[in-house]
C-alpha positions in Angstrom: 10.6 -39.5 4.1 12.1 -38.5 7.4 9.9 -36.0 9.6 11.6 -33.0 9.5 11.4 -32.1 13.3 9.3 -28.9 14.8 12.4 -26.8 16.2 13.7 -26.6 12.0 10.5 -25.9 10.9 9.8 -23.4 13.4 12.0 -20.3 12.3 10.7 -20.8 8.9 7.2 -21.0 9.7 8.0 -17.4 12.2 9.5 -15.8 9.1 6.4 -16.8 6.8 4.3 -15.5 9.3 6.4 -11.9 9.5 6.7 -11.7 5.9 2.6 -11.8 5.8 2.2 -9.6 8.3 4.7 -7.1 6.2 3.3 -7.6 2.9 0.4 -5.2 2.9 0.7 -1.6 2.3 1.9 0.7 5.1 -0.2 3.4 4.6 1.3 6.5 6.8 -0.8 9.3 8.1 -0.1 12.7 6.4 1.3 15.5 8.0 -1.2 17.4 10.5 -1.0 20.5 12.8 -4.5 20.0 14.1 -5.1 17.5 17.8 -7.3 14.6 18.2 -9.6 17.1 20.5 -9.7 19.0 17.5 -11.1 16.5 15.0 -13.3 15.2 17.1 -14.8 19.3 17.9 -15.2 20.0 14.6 -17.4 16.6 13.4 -19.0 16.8 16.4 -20.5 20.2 15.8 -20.8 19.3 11.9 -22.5 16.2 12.7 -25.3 18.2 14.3 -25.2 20.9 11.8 -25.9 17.9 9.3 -28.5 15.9 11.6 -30.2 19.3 12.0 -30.3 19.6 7.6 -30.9 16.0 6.5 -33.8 13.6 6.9 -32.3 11.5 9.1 -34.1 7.6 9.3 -35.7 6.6 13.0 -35.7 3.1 12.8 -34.5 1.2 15.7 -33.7 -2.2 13.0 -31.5 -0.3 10.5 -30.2 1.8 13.4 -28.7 -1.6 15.2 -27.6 -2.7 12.0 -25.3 0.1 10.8 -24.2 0.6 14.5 -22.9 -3.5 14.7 -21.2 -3.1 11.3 -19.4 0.1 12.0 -18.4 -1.5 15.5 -17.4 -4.4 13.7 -15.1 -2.5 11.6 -13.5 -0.1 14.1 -12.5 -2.8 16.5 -10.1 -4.7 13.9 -8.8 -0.5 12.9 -5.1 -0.3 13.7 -4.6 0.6 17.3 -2.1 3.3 16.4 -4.8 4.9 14.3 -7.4 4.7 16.7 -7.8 7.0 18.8 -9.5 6.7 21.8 -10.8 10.3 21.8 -12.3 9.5 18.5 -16.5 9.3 19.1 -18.0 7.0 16.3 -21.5 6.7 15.3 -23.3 5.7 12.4 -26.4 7.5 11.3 -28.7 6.0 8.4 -30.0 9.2 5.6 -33.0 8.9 3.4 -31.4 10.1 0.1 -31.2 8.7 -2.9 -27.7 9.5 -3.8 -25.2 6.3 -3.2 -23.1 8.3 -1.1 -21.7 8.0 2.2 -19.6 10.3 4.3 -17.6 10.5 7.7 -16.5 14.0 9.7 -14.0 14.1 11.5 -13.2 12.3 15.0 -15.5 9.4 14.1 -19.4 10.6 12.9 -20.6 8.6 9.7 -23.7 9.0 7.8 -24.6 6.4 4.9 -27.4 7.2 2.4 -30.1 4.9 1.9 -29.3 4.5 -1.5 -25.5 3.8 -0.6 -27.5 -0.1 0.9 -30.2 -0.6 -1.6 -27.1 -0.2 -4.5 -25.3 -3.1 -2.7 -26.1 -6.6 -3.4 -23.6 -7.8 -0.5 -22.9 -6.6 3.4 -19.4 -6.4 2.0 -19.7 -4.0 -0.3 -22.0 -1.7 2.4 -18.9 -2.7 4.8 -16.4 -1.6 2.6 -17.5 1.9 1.6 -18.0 2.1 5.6 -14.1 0.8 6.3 -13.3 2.9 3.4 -15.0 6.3 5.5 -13.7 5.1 8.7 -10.1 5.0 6.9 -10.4 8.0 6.4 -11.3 9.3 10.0 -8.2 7.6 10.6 -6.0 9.1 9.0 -7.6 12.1 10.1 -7.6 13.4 5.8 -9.8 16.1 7.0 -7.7 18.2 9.0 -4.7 17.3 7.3 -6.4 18.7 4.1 -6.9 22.5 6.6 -3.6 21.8 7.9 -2.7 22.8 4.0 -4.6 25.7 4.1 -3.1 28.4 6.4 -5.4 30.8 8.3 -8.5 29.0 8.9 -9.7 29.1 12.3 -11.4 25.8 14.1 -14.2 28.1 15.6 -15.6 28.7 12.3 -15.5 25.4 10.8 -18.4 23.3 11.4 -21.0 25.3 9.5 -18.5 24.7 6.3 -18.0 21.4 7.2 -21.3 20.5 6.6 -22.5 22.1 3.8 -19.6 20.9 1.7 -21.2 17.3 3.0 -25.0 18.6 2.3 -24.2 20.3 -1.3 -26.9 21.9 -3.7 -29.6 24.5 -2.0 -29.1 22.6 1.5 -25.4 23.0 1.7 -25.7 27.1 0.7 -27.9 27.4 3.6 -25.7 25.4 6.6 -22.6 27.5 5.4 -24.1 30.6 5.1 -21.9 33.3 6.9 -18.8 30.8 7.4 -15.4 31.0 5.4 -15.7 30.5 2.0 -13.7 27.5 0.6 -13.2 26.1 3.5 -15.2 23.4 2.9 -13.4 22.4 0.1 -9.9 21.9 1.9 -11.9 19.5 4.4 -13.8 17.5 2.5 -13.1 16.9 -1.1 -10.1 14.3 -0.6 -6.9 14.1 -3.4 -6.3 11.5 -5.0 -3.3 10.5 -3.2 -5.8 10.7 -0.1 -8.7 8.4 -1.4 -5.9 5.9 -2.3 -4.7 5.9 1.3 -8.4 5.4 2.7 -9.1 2.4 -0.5 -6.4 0.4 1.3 -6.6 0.8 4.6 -9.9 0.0 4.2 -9.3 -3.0 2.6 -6.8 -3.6 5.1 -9.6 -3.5 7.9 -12.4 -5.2 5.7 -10.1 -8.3 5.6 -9.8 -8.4 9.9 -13.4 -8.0 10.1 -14.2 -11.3 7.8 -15.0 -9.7 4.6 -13.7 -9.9 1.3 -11.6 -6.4 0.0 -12.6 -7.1 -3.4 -16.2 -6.6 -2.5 -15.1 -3.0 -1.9 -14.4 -2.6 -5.7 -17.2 -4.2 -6.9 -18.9 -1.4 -5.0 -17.1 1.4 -6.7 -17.6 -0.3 -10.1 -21.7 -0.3 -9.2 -21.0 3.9 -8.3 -19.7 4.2 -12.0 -22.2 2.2 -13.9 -25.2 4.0 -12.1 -24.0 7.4 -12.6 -24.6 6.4 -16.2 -22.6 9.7 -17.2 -24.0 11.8 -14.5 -21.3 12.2 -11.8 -22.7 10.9 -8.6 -22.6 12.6 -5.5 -19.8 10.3 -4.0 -16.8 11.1 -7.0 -17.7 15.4 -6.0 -15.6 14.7 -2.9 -13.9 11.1 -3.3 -12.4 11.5 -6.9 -11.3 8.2 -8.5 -7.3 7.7 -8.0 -7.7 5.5 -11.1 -6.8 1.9 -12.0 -8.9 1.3 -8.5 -10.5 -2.1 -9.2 -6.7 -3.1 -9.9 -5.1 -2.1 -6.9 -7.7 -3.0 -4.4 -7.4 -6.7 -6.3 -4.0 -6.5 -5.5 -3.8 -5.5 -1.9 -6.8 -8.1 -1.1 -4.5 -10.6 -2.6 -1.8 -9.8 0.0 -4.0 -10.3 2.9 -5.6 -13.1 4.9 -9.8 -13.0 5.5 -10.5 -13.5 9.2 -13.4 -16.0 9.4 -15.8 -14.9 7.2 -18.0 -12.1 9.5 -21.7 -13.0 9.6 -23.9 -11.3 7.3 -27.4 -12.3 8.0 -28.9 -9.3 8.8 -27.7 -7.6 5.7 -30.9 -9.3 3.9 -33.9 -8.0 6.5 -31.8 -4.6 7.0 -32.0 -4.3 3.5 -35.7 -4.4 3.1 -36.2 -2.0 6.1 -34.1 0.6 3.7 -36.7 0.0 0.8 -39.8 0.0 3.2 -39.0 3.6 4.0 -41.3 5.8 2.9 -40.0 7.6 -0.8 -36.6 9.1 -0.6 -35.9 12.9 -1.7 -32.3 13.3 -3.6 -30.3 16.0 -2.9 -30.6 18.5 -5.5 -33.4 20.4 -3.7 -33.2 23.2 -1.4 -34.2 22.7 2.2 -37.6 23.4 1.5 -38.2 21.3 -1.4 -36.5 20.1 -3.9 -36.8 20.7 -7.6 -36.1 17.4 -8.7 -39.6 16.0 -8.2 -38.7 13.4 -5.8 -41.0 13.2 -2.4 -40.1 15.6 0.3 -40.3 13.0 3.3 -41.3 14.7 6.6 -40.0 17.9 7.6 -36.4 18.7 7.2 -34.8 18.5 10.3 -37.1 15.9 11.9 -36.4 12.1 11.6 -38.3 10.1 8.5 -40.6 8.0 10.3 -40.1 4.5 10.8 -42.0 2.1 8.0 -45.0 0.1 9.0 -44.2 -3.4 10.3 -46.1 -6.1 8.4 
């Protein structure tokens, strides 16, 4: 068979190349009347509302850890997305819940039990792409961009203890505009749809595998066994999920597979931690039995290293 020569092959192996780049989803930002600056005001100030609130983990191990990931992940984020006013970080939460949550203009906290839950780094990574997604696409303010009237000044109070819930949240929000919190924080449908694939989008340029991102939600369900967890209150299922996610992850090309060997020992720092409390207590104790760790407010101290 003849050799078919490079400068016929060429336009055809271009238009392959085009056609793979065009094949995922375009997922479009909604419309939004609040700036960048703005975003990033209100998590900022929610973010310390909520580091104030929640036991927040001290340990320098998990910290690095959750810091590389989320790096990892916001440098493959589309550059039209990403703004460079945005201010990441990546704060680790002794809770039980499997939750995790990102304000907006960049701030993320993930529960402890969000990591213990996972059996992979990909499916930690791809609730955390799934968060950044939607910091991205900035669903928070375009959510108050629906709700006339509400002013930025008095947001950040009601940012939070929409986040916080139960006994906790009543307290941060106390005195702020009621429902507001609602508007920013508990996502549509059409919303958490948007953030499942762009997030699978970016799991795929950092190296890991979108369908690990499925198998996370599917692990959500089955330990909720019938109780609703903490994550569906503001991230309600779109439906047919696993399905889609399979299908956009088919569509897309894995970068070279991201290294995942600290997921293991990060891991086992989680479950050293002293006992975690859940969140159906009040800030000064909770009713569900579980072990208050520490004072509220204060980081959870570091486990002993053996």
């Amino acid at each position: 068979m003849t050799p078919c020569p490079l400068r016929l092959l060429l336009p055809g192996l271009l238009l392959a190349a085009s056609l793979g780049l065009s094949a995922q989803t375009r997922v479009e930002p909604p419309k939004n009347r609040y700036t960048i600056e703005q975003d990033v005001q209100m998590g900022r100030e929610a973010a310390a509302e909520v580091r104030r609130e929640y036991p927040i983990i001290n340990d320098p191990d998990i910290d690095a850890y959750l810091d590389g990931l989320g790096k990892r992940l916001v440098a493959v984020a589309p550059p039209e997305l990403n703004h460079p006013q945005f201010q990441y970080s990546f704060t680790p939460v002794n809770l039980t819940d499997i939750n995790a949550f990102a304000l907006p203009g960049g701030p993320m906290f993930v529960n402890r039990g969000m990591v213990t839950a996972a059996t992979t780094e990909g499916e930690v990574g791809g609730v955390m792409a799934h968060e950044l997604a939607h910091v991205l696409l900035r669903h928070g303010t375009a959510n108050a961009t629906k709700a006339q009237g509400f002013q930025i000044g008095a947001l950040a109070g009601v940012i939070a203890g929409a986040v916080v819930g139960g006994g906790w949240g009543e307290a941060i929000s106390q005195g702020s505009q009621l429902g507001l919190g609602t508007w920013l924080l508990k996502y549509s449908r059409d919303y958490e749809k948007q953030a499942d694939l762009l997030g699978a989008q970016i799991m795929a340029r950092a190296g890991y595998d979108p369908r690990d991102l499925a198998r996370m939600f599917e692990t959500i369900g089955r330990k909720s066994k019938g109780t609703p967890p903490q994550w569906l209150s503001s991230h309600p299922n779109p439906g047919n999920r696993s399905q889609y996610i399979s299908q956009e992850a088919a569509l897309l090309t894995i970068a070279a597979a991201a290294d995942t060997s600290g997921f293991a020992p990060a891991k086992a720092r989680f479950e050293a931690l002293p006992a975690p409390r859940g969140t159906t207590g009040s800030a000064r104790g909770s009713s569900s039995g579980n072990v208050a760790v520490g004072t509220v407010g204060r980081p959870v101290p570091a486990p002993a290293r053996t």
